[in-house]
C-alpha positions in Angstrom: 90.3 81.1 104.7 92.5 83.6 102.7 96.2 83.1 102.7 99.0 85.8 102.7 102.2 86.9 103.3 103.5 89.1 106.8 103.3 92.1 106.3 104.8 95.6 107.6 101.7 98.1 108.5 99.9 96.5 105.4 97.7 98.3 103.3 94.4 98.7 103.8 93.2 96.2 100.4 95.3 94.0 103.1 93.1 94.5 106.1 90.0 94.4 103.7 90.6 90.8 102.6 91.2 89.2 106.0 87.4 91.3 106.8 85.8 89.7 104.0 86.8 86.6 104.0 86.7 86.5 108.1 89.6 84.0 108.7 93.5 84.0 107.5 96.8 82.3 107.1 100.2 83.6 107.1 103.1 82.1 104.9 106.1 81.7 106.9 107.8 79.2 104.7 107.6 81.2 101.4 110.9 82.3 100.4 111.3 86.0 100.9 110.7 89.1 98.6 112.2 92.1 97.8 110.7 95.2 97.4 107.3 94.1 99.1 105.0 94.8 101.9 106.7 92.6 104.1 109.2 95.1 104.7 108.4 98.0 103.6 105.4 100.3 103.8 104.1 103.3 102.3 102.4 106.7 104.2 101.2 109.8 102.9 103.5 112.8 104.4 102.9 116.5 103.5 105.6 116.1 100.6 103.5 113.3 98.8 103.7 109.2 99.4 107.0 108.6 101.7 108.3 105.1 101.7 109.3 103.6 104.9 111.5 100.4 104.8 112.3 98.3 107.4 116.5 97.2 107.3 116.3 93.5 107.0 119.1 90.3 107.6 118.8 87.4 105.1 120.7 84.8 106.6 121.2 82.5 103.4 120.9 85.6 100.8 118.0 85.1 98.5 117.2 81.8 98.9 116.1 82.8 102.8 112.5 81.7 103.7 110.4 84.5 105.8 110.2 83.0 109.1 114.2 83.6 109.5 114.2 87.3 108.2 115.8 89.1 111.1 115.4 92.9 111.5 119.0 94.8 111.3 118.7 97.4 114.2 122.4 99.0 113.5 120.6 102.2 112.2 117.8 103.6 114.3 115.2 103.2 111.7 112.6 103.1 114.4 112.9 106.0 115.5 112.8 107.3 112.1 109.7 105.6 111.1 107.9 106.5 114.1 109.1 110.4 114.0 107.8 110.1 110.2 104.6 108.9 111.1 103.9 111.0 113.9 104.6 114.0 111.5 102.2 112.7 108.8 99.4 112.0 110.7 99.4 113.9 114.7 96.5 116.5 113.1 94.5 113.7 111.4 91.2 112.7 113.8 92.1 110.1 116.5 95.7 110.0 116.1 95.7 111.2 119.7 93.9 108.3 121.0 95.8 105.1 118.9 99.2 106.9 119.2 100.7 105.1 121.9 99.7 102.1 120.6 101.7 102.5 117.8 104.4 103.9 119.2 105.0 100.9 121.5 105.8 99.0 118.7 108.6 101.3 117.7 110.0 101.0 121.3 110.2 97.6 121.3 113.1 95.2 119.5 111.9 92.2 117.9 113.2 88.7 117.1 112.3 88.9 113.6 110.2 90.4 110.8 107.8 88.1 111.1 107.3 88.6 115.0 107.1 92.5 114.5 104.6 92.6 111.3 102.3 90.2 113.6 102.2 92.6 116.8 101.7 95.7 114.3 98.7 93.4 112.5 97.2 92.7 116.1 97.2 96.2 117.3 96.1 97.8 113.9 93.2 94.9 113.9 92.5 95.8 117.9 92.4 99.5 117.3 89.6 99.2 114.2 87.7 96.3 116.7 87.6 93.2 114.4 89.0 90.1 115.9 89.7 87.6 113.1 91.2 83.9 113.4 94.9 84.2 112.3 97.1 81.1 112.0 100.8 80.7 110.8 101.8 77.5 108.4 103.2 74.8 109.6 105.5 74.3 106.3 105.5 75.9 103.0 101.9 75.6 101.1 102.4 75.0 97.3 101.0 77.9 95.3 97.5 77.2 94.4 95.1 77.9 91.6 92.5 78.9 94.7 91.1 82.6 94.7 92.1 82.4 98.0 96.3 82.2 97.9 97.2 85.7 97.9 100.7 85.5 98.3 102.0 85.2 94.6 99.2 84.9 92.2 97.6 88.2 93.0 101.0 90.4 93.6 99.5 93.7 92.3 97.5 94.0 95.9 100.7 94.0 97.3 103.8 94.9 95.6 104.4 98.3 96.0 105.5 98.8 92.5 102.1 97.9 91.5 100.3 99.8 93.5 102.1 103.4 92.9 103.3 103.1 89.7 
């Protein structure tokens, strides 16, 4: 079993771990990150890698744990991201066929981060086929010397600012 953090349309070194190691864990209980894939994701747009960040609500500042992140809908990022999207990827192959998907995500407000990053997880891991065991903590999991904790240990596979700098 692998652990991670939630995260918001998460890479693909992401989706490649829960495949090989066939089971996962999500972190609720962690406090929360700036400036990580839980919020924020990056696509490739015809102007070069776009960042797309998702507005987020800490109720106690930076001491909040994941599982209360709320999503701050003031702005109409959803519409933003999903226009974005669309744009960077309506020629590629398929896109016609897991579209709506997608976009049904964008339609829909969500309790929390947390809630959102699961259903895009569950229709990006329905639309490729693979059906893997997914469970959320029950309380916060001390970080472990185990190859299998990556929430903090291994942050290069998913901070952003290791990944594209």
């Amino acid at each position: 079993m692998i652990l991670l953090s939630t995260a918001y349309f998460p890479p693909i070194s992401y989706i490649a771990l829960l495949f090989q190691h066939q089971e996962g864990q999500i972190d609720l209980w962690e406090t929360y990150s700036k400036q990580t894939y839980r919020n924020r994701c990056y696509i490739a747009s015809a102007s070069g890698l776009m960042a797309l960040s998702v507005p987020v609500k800490k109720p106690f500042g930076n001491k909040s744990i994941t599982k209360d992140i709320t999503i701050d809908y003031t702005e109409n990022w959803q519409q933003t991201h999903w226009r974005s999207i669309k744009s960077a990827y309506q020629s590629s192959p398929f896109f016609l066929y897991y579209q709506d998907e997608i976009e049904a995500v964008f339609k829909e407000k969500h309790g929390s981060l947390h809630q959102m990053n699961a259903k895009i997880l569950g229709v990006l891991l329905d639309l490729i086929g693979f059906d893997v065991p997914l469970k959320i903590t029950e309380g916060f999991i001390k970080p472990a010397q185990e190859s299998n904790d990556f929430r903090f240990s291994r942050s290069e596979w998913f901070y952003p600012r290791f990944i594209y700098s």
